[in-house]
KEKE-734617 format. One record per residue (C-alpha): residue in one letter; x, y, z. Coordinates in steps of 0.5 Angstrom, whole numbers, plus 2048, in hexadecimal, padded with zeros to 3 digits. Layout:
aa px py pz
A X Y Z
...
//
This chain:
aa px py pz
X 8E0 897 8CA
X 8E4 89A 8CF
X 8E3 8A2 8D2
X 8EA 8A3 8CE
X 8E8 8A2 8C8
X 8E1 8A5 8C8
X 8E3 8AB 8CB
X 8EA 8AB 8C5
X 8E2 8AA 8C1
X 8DF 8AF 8C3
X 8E5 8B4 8C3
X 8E5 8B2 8BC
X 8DF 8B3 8B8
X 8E0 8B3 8B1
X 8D8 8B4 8B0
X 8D7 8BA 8B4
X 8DA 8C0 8B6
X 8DF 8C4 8B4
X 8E3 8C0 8AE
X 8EA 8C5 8AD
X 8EC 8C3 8B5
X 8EA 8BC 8B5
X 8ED 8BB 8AF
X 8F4 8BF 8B1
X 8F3 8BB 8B7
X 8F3 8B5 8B3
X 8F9 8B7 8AE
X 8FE 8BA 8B2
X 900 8B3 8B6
X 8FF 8B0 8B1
X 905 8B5 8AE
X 90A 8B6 8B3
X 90A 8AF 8B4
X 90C 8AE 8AD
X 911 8B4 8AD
X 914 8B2 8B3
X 916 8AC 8B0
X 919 8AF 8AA
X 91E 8B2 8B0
X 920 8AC 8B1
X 923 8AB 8AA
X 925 8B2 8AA
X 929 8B2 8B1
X 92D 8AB 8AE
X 92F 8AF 8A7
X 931 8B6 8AA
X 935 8B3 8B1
X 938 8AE 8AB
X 93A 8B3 8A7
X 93E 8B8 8AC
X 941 8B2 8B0
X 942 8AD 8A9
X 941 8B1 8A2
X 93E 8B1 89D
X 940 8AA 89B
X 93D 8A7 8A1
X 937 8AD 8A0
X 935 8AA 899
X 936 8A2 89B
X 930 8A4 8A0
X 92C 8A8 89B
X 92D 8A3 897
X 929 89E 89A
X 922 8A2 89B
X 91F 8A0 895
X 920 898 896
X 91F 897 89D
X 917 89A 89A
X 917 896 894
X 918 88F 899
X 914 891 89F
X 90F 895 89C
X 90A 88E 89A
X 90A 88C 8A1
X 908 894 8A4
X 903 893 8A0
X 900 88E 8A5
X 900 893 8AA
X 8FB 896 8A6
X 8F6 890 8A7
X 8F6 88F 8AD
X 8F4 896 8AF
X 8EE 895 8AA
X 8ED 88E 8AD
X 8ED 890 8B4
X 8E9 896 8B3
X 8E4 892 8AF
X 8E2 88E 8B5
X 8E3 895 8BA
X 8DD 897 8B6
X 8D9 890 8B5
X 8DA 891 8BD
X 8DD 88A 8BD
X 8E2 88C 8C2
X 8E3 885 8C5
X 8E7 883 8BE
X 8EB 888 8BE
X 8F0 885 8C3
X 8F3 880 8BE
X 8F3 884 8B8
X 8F8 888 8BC
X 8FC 882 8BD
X 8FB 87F 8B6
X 8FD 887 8B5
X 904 886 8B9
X 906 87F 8B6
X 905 882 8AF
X 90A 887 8B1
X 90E 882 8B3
X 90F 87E 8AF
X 90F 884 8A9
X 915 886 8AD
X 91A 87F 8AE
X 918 87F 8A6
X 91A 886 8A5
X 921 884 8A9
X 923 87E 8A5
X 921 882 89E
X 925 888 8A0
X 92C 886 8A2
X 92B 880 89C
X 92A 885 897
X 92C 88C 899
X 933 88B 895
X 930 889 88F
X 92B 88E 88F
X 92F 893 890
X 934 891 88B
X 92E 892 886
X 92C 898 888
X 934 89B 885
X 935 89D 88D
X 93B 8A0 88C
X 941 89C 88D
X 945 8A0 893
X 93E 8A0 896
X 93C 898 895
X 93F 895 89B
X 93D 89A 89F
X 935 89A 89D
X 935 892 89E
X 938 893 8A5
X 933 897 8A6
X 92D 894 8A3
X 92E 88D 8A6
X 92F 890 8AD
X 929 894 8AC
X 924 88E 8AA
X 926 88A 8B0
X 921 88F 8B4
X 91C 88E 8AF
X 917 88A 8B4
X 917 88E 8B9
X 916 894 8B3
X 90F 890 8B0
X 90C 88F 8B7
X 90D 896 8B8
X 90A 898 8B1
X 904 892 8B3
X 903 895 8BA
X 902 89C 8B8
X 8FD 89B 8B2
X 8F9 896 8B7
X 8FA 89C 8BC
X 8F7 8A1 8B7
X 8F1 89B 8B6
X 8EE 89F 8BC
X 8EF 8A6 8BC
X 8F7 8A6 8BF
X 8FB 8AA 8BA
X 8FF 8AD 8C1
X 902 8A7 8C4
X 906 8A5 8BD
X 909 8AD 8BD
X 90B 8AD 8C4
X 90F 8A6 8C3
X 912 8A9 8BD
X 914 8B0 8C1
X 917 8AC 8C7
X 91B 8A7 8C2
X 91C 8AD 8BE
X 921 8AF 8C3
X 924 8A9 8C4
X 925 8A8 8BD
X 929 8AE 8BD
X 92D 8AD 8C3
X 92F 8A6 8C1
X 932 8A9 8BA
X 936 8AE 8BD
X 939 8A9 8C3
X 93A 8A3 8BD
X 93D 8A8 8B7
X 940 8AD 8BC
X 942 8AA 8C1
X 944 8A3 8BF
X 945 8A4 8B7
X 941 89F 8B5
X 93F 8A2 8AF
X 93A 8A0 8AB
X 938 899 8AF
X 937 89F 8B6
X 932 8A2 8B2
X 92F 89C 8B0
X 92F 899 8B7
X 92C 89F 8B9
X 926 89E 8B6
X 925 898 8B7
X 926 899 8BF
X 921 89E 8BE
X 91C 899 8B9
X 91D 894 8C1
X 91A 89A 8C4
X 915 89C 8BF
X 911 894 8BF
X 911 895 8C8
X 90F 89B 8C8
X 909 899 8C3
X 907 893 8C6
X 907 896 8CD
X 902 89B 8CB
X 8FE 895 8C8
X 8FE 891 8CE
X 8FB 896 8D2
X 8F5 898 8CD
X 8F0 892 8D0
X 8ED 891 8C9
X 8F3 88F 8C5
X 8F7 88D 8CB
X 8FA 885 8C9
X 8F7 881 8CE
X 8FA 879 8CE
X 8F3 876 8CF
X 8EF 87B 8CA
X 8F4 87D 8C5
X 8F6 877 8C0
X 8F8 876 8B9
X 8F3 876 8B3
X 8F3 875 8AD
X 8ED 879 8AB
X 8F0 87F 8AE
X 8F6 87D 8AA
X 8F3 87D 8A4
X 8EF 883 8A4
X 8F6 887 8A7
X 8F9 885 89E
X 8F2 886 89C
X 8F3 88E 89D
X 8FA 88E 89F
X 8FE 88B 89A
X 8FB 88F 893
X 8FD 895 898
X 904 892 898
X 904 890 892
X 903 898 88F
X 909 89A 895
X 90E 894 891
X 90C 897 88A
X 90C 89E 88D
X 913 89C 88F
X 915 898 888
X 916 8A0 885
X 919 8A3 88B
X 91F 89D 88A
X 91F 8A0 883
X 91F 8A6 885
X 925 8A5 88A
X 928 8A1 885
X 929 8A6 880
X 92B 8AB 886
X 931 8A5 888
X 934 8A6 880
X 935 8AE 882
X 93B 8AC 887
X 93A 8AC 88F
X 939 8B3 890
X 934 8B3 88C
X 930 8AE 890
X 932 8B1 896
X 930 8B9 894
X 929 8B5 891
X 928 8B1 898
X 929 8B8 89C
X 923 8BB 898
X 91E 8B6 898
X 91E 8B7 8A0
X 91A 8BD 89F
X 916 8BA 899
X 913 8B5 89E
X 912 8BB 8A4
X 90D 8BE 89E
X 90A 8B8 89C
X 909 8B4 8A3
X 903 8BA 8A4
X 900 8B9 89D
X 900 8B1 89F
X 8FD 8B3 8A6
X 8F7 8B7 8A3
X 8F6 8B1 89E
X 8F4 8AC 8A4
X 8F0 8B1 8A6
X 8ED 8B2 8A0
X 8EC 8AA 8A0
X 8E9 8AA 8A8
X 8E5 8B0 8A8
X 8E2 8AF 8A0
X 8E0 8A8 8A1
X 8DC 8A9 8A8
X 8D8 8AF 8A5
X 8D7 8AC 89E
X 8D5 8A5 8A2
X 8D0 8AA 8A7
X 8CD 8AD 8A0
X 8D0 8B4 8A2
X 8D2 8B6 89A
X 8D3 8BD 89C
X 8D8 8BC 8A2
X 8DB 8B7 89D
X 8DC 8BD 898
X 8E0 8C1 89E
X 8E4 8BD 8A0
X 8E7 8BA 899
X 8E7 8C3 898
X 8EB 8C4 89F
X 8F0 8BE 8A0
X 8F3 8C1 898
X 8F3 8C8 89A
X 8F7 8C5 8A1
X 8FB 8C1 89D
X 8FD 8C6 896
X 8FD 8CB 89B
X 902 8C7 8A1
X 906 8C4 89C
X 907 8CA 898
X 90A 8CE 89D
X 90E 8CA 8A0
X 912 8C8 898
X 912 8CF 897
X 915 8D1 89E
X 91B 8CA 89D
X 91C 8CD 895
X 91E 8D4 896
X 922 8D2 89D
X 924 8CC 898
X 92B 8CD 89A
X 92B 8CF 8A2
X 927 8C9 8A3
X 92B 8C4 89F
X 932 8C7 8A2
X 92E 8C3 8A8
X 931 8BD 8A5
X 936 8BE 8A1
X 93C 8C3 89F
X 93F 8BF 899
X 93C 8C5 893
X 93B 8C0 88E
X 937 8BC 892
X 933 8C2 894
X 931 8C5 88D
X 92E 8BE 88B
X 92A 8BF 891
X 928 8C6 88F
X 927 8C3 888
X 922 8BE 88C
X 91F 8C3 88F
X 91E 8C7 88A
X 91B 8C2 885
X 917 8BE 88B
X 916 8C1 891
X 912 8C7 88D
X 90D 8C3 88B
X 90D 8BF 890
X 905 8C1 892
X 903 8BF 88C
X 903 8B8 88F
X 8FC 8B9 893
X 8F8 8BA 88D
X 8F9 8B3 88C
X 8F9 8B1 893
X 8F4 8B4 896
X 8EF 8B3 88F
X 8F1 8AB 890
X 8F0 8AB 898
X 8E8 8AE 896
X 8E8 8A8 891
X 8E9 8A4 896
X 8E5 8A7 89B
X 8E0 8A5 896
X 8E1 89D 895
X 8E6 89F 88F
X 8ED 89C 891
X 8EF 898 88B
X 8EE 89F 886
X 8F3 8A4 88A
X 8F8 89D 88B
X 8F7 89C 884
X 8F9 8A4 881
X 8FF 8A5 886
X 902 89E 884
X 902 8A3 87D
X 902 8A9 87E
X 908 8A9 884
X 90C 8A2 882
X 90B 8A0 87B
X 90C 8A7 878
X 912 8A8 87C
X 915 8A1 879
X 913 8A3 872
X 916 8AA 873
X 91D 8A7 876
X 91D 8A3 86F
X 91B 8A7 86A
X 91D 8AF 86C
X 921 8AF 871
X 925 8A8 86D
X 926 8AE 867
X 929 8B4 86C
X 92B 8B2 872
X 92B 8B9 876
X 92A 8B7 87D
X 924 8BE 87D
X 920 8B9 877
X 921 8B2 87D
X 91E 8B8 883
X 919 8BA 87E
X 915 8B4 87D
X 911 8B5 884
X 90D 8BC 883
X 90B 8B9 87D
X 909 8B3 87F
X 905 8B6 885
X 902 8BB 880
X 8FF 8B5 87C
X 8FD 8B0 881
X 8FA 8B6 884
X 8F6 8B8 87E
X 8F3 8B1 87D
X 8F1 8B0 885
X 8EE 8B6 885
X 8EA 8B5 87F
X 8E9 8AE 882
X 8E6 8B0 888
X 8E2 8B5 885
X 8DE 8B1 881
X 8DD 8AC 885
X 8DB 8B1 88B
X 8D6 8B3 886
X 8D3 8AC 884
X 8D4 8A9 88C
X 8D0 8AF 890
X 8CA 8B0 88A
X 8C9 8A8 88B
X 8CA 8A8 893
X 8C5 8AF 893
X 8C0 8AA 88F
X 8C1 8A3 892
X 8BF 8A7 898
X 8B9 8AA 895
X 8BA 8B1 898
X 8BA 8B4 891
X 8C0 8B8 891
X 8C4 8BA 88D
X 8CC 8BA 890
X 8CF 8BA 889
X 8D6 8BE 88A
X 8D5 8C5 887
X 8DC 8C5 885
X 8E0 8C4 87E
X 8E1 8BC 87E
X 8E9 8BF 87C
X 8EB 8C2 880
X 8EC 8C6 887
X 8E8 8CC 886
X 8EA 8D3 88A
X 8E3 8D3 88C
X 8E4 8CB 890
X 8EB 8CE 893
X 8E7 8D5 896
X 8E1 8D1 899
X 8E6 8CC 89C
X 8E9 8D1 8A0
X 8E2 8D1 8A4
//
C-alpha cells in the first residue's frame, strides 16, 4: 500500500477519535461534488432561458427525469467497483487491484457506446410518451441526442471517481468537477450568446465538459500507484467483472425504478404546458442543493457504521447513526427553509416568465419544505446496510419512494389534477418511507448488537435504550455530542 494511502488512512480513522470532524471531512467532498454537478444543469437551464426562452428552457428541464431513467442502471456499476476494490484494499491483495480498475474502465466504456446508441434511438419516441409539450419537442430531441454523444466519457468519469472513493479520495473528483464547472459555464455562454446555438450549444457544452471530466479522472488515477492501469499487470477478468453486477447491478436496478416514478412524475408535469415544466425544473435545482447533503451523510453513515459494527464498537454505532441524522435533518433543513422564503429571488435566477415562476413556487412549497424528511429514510437504510442489510432499505424505498408515488399518480392526483396534489406526493412518501426504515433499523439494531455482544462473549447488553418507533428528543440531544 502505497505511503499515500496509508497516510489518507490514518487521517481518516473511523474508529477512533474524534467522530463529528471525521465525518464532515468525509461528507462535505462528497456534497460539494454532487452540488457542483447540479450547477452544471442549473447554468444550461438559466443561460438557456435569457438567451432562448422559456420554449428551449422546458425542452432542457424536459429531459432530467429520462436521462436518469436510462443511465441509471449503468451508475449503478460504479457502486460495485468501489466495494470491489475496497474489498481487496482491505484483504491487502493489492496486486489484484491493477485489473480490476481496468476491468472497472472497459465496463465504463462499454456502458457508455450503449448509452449512446440507446439515446439518440430512443430519445424522440420517449419524449413523445412522456407528452413532452409539442413546441418544446424538437428542441429536447435535439438536446437529448447530442447530450448522449458524451455519455462514454460521462461513465468513465462516474467509474473513475467511485474507484477513487475506494481509497479514500473524495477530493480529486471535487476538484475536476470544480475546474470543469467553469468550463461548463463558459462554454454556454460563448455557444448560446455568442453563436446561438440554442439548445444544441448548451448541449455541446456538456458534453465538452464530460471529455474534460473523463481526462481529468484518469490522470488522477494513473498517478495513484495502486490503481495506476499498467499494461503487463492490468487485465480484463471475468471474476471481477462478475462481482462488479453482483453488487452494482441491484443498486442500478433500484436507480432505474427509482426513475421509472420520476418519469411519471414528469409526465404529469409535461400534461400542465411548458411553463409549468420549465418553473417545475427551475425549483428542483434547489431540491437537489438540499438532498445531496442528506445523501452525502448517508454514505457516511454506510462507512463509518460498517467499520465500527464490524470492530464491535456498538456504542460508537449508536453515535454515529445519532450525529450523521441530526447533521443531515439539521443541513438539509435549513437550507430548504433559506430557498422556500427567498423562493422567488432565487428562482427569478432562471426565469422571469411569471407563470413559470408561481409553479415553481408551488414546487418549493410543496417539496422542498419537506425535503429534510428524506434523511430519516436515508440515513436509517445506510446504518441497515452498514450492518449487512442491504436488500430490506433497497426494498422499502422501491415502495415507499416509487411504487407509492405511481399509485398517487393514478389514483388521487387522476381524480383532481392540481399541480400542488402531483408536488404533494414527495413529502408524503418521505414521511412514510422514513417511518418504516427507521423502525427497520431500530429493531434490527436491538437484535444485531445483543447477538454480536453475545456471540463475543463479553456479557453486555448494547440493546438500544430508544423507542423502536421513532427519533426520541433525547437521541437528537445527545448527538450533539
Amino acid at each position: 500500500m502505497s505511503d499515500t494511502i496509508k497516510n489518507k488512512t490514518k487521517q481518516m480513522d473511523m474508529l477512533h477519535g474524534p467522530m463529528m470532524k471525521n465525518i464532515l471531512l468525509f461528507a462535505l467532498p462528497l456534497a460539494a461534488s454532487g452540488i457542483l454537478q447540479q450547477l452544471f444543469t442549473s447554468a444550461d437551464m438559466a443561460v438557456i432561458f435569457w438567451f432562448e426562452g422559456i420554449v428551449a428552457q422546458s425542452a432542457v428541464n424536459s429531459n432530467g427525469a429520462l436521462v436518469n431513467l436510462l443511465i441509471n442502471l449503468f451508475t449503478g456499476m460504479a457502486v460495485g467497483a468501489t466495494v470491489v476494490i475496497a474489498e481487496y484494499i482491505g484483504r491487502k491483495h493489492t496486486d489484484d487491484i491493477h485489473s480490476i480498475v481496468f476491468t472497472s474502465m472497459i465496463i465504463a466504456v462499454v456502458s457508455g457506446v450503449v448509452l449512446l446508441g440507446v439515446g439518440i434511438g430512443v430519445a424522440e419516441p420517449l419524449l413523445k410518451v412522456m407528452d413532452t409539450p409539442s413546441e418544446a419537442l424538437p428542441l429536447a430531441t435535439q438536446y437529448l441526442r447530442i447530450y448522449f454523444v458524451g455519455m462514454p466519457f460521462l461513465m468513465v468519469f462516474d467509474f473513475g471517481a467511485a474507484i477513487l472513493r475506494s481509497v479514500g479520495d473524495t477530493k480529486r473528483a471535487l476538484i475536476t468537477l470544480l475546474i470543469t464547472g467553469v468550463l461548463n459555464v463558459g462554454l454556454n455562454f460563448l455557444f448560446v450568446a455568442a453563436c446561438d446555438m440554442s439548445v444544441a450549444g448548451v448541449a455541446l457544452a456538456t458534453v465538452i465538459s464530460n471529455i474534460v471530466c473523463a481526462v481529468l479522472v484518469i490522470v488522477f488515477i494513473m498517478k495513484n500507484d495502486m490503481l495506476r492501469m499498467r499494461r503487463k499487470q492490468s487485465k480484463f477478468r471475468l471474476e471481477y467483472l462478475k462481482r462488479i453486477f453482483t453488487i452494482g447491478i441491484p443498486a442500478g436496478l433500484q436507480g432505474v425504478v427509482f426513475s421509472i416514478a420520476n418519469v411519471c412524475i414528469q409526465t404529469a408535469v409535461n400534461g400542465f404546458g411548458e411553463q409549468a415544466v420549465a418553473g417545475s425544473g427551475d425549483a428542483i435545482n434547489f431540491e437537489y442543493y438540499a438532498y445531496y447533503f442528506v445523501s452525502a451523510f448517508a454514505q457516511a453513515t454506510v462507512t463509518f457504521f460498517g467499520q465500527n459494527f464490524a470492530a464491535g464498537e456498538y456504542e460508537r454505532c449508536k453515535r454515529i447513526f445519532k450525529l450523521n441524522m441530526l447533521a443531515a435533518l439539521v443541513v438539509s433543513g435549513v437550507l430548504s427553509f433559506i430557498f422556500t422564503i427567498g423562493g422567488r429571488l432565487f428562482i427569478r435566477i432562471y426565469t422571469n416568465d411569471e407563470v413559470a415562476i408561481r409553479f415553481a413556487l408551488i414546487r418549493m412549497w410543496s417539496v422542498l419544505t419537506g425535503c429534510a424528511l428524506s434523511a430519516l429514510y436515508e440515513i436509517a437504510g445506510g446504518a441497515l446496510r452498514g450492518m449487512g442489510h442491504s436488500l430490506l432499505p433497497a426494498v422499502l424505498t422501491v415502495l415507499g419512494s416509487c411504487i407509492l408515488r405511481i399509485i398517487w399518480i393514478y389514483t388521487v392526483f387522476a381524480a383532481n389534477k392540481q399541480f400542488w396534489l402531483l408536488m404533494i406526493i414527495y413529502p408524503i412518501s418521505w414521511a412514510i418511507t422514513g417511518a418504516a426504515m427507521l423502525v427497520s433499523y431500530f429493531v434490527i439494531s436491538r437484535k444485531a448488537f445483543k447477538k454480536a455482544a453475545e456471540d463475543s462473549g463479553d456479557g453486555r447488553d448494547p440493546d438500544c435504550s430508544v423507542p423502536a418507533v421513532s427519533v426520541a428528543a433525547s437521541e437528537t440531544a445527545s448527538a450533539a455530542e
